[in-house]
N, C-alpha and C positions, 0 to 999 in steps of 0.2 A: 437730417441735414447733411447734403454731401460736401465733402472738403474741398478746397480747390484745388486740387492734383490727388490724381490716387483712385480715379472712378471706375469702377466696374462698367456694364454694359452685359448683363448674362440675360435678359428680356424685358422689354418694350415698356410694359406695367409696371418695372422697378423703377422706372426716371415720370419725373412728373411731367405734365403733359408740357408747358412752357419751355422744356428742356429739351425737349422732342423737337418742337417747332426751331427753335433756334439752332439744332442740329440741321433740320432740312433748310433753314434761309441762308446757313454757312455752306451746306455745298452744292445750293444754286452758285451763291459767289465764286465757290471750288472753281466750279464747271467754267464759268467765264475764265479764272486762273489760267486754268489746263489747256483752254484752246487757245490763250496769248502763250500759251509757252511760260508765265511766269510764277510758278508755282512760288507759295510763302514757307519759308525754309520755314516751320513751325517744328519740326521736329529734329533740326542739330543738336547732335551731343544726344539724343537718346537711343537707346539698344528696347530693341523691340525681339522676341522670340514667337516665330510662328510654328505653334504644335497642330502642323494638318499633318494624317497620316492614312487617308483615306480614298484618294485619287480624283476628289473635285479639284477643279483647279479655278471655275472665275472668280468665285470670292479672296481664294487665299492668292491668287497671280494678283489683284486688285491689292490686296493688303500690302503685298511685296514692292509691287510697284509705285501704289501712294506713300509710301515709306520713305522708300530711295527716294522720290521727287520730292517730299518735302524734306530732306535733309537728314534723316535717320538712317540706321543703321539694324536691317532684317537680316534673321539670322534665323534659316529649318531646324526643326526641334525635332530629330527621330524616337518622340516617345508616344503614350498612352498612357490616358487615365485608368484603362481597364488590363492593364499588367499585375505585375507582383512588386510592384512598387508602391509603396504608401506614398497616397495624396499630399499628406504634412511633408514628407521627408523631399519627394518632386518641387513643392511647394518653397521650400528651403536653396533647394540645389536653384531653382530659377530665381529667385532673389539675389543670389549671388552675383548674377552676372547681368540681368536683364530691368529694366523698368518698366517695360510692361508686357503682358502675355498675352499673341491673338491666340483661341484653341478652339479644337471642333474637340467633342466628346460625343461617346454614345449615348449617355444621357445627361438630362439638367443637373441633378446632384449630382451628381461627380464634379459639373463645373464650378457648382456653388459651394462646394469644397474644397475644390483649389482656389476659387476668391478667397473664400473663408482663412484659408493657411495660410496663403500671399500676402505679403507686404504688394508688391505690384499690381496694378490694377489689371484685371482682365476681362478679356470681350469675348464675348459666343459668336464664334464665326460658321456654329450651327451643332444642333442640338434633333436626334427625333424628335424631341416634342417641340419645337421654336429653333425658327432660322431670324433673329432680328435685325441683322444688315439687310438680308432679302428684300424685307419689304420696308426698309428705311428707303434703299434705294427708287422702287417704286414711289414712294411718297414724295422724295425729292425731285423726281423727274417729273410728279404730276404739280408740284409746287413749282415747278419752272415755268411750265406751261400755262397754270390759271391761277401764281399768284398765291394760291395756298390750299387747302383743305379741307373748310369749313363744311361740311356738310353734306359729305358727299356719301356717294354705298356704294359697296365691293363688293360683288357677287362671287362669290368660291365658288368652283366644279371641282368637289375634292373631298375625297374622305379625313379622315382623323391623320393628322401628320403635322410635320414641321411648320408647313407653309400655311394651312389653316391655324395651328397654333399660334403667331404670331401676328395673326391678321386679329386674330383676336385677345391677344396681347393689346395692341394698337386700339381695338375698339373699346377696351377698358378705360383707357386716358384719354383719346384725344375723338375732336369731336364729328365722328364715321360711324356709318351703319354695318355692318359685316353680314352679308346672308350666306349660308350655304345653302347649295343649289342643288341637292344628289340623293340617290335613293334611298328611301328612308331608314332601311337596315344600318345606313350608314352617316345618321345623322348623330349630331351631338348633344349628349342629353345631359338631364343632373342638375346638380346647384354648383353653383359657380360663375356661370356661365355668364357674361357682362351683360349690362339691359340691351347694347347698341347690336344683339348679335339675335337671328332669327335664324331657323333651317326648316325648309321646304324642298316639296317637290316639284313647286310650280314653273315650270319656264318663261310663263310669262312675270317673274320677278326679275327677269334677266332687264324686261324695261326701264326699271328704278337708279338702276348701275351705273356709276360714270366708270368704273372701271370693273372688267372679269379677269378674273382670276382663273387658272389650272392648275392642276397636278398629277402623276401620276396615278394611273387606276390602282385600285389597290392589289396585292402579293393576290396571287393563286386565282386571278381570275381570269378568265379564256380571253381570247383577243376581242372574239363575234359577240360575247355578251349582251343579249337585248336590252335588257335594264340600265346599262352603262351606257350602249350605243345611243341611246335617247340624249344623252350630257355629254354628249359627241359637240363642242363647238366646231363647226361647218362656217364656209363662206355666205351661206345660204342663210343661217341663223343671223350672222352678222349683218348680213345688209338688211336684217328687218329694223334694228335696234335704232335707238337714234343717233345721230352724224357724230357727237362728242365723244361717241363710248370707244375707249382704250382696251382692246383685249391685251392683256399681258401674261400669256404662258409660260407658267415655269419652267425653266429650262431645268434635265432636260426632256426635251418636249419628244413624245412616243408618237409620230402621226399614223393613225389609223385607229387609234384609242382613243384619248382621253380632245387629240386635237385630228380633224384633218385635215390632207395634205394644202387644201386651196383657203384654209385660214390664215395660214401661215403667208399666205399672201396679199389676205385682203387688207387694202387701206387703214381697216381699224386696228389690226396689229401691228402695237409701236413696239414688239419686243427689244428688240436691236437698238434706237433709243433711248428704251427706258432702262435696260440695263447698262447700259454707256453710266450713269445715274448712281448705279451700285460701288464706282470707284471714287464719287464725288462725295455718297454720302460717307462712304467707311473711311476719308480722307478727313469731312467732316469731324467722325468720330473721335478719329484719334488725335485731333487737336481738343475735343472737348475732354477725353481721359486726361489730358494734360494743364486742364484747367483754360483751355485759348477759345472756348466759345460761350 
């Protein structure tokens, strides 16, 4: 039973799925907020500390600035979970001065150990194994658009990583198909794995998709790679699919790999939309850490 104030947010799976949904209906709302200009001061009087130290910048610029707009107070944290500094002792030092923590870490536990130490609540602003703002904000933007989520499938072009990790975070709780679409060296195997998630090699699964997904090809593999180049999303690819299908490439987006150049043009990529999305959900967010959604 979570409290009302004091919420973590370290992946997708940990918040029940009603909790999910009501984060995406809150920053549809956002989004209308944002574009009257009248944002709901939801977060005066709180001190927020953002531990990015990594060199992304949309998610944590998005954290900074849905902060400031809703009346908070962001503050850059120059540390690491993977120093010479214990996690309890980190953990202490930002209690003192903060109510809540946004932070990227190299991996999951490390995060769920400074939840664990914290009195303040903290969010994974990205994880190698799960990024869950990333594709909160996807889901919010597709919830603008039609309403909600019932039932739809994610097609992944993507090996083992972040962004696959928390799509299938999401297909654990809430009610999506998740397939990965890629070679099979590099498919996801084992027990664990949610009923709502399948992996193939077939392209024509790419049919079933209201939304695709990309990611980076994976470390050490050549640009011309034939076996990759097949999971090459193309403009070509795209105009076979049908009319509603959302390509949304994760930034950032490598063209000549994993995307090319003339996808990134076609009609069905709503990138730039739907990340607009990613500062309405984590606005969302950090009103529900606070107990306001």
């Amino acid at each position: 039973m979570f409290p009302i104030a004091g919420r973590d947010l370290l992946a997708l799976d940990d918040l029940p799925p009603d909790q999910i949904i009501a984060i995406l209906e809150r920053a549809v709302a956002l989004a209308r907020f944002w574009s009257a200009r009248r944002m709901p001061q939801s977060l005066a009087g709180r001190r927020l500390a953002l531990v990015v130290n990594d060199g992304g910048w949309r998610n944590t610029s998005a954290f900074d600035l849905g902060i400031q707009a809703m009346g908070g107070l962001c503050v850059p944290v120059p540390l690491r979970l993977d120093q010479r500094e214990a996690i309890p002792d980190l953990a202490g030092y930002l209690d003192n001065w903060f109510d809540a923590v946004v932070c990227r870490a190299p991996g999951l536990p490390a995060l769920r150990a400074l939840a664990e130490a914290a009195v303040a609540p903290v969010i994974n602003a990205r994880t190698r194994q799960n990024h869950p703002c990333e594709v909160l904000g996807d889901l919010a933007w597709y919830t603008q658009r039609h309403g909600g989520i019932g039932g739809i499938t994610v097609a992944v072009l993507a090996p083992e990583g972040n962004i696959l990790g928390s799509w299938l975070e999401a297909a654990e709780v809430l009610p999506l198909q998740v397939i990965q679409l890629y070679p099979e060296r590099w498919h996801l195997r084992g027990a664990g794995l949610p009923a709502g998630f399948r992996a193939t090699t077939d392209l024509a699964a790419l049919h079933q998709a209201q939304i695709i997904v990309t990611d980076c090809w994976p470390e050490g593999v050549a640009a011309g790679d034939e076996a990759l180049l097949r999971y090459q999303v193309t403009g070509a690819m795209l105009s076979r699919l049908r009319p509603d299908t959302a390509f949304l490439p994760c930034p950032p987006v490598t063209r000549g790999q994993e995307v090319s150049a003339d996808a990134m043009l076609h009609p069905a990529c709503r990138v730039v939309p739907a990340k607009a999305f990613l500062l309405h959900a984590q606005n969302a967010l950090l009103e529900w850490v606070f107990g306001r959604v």
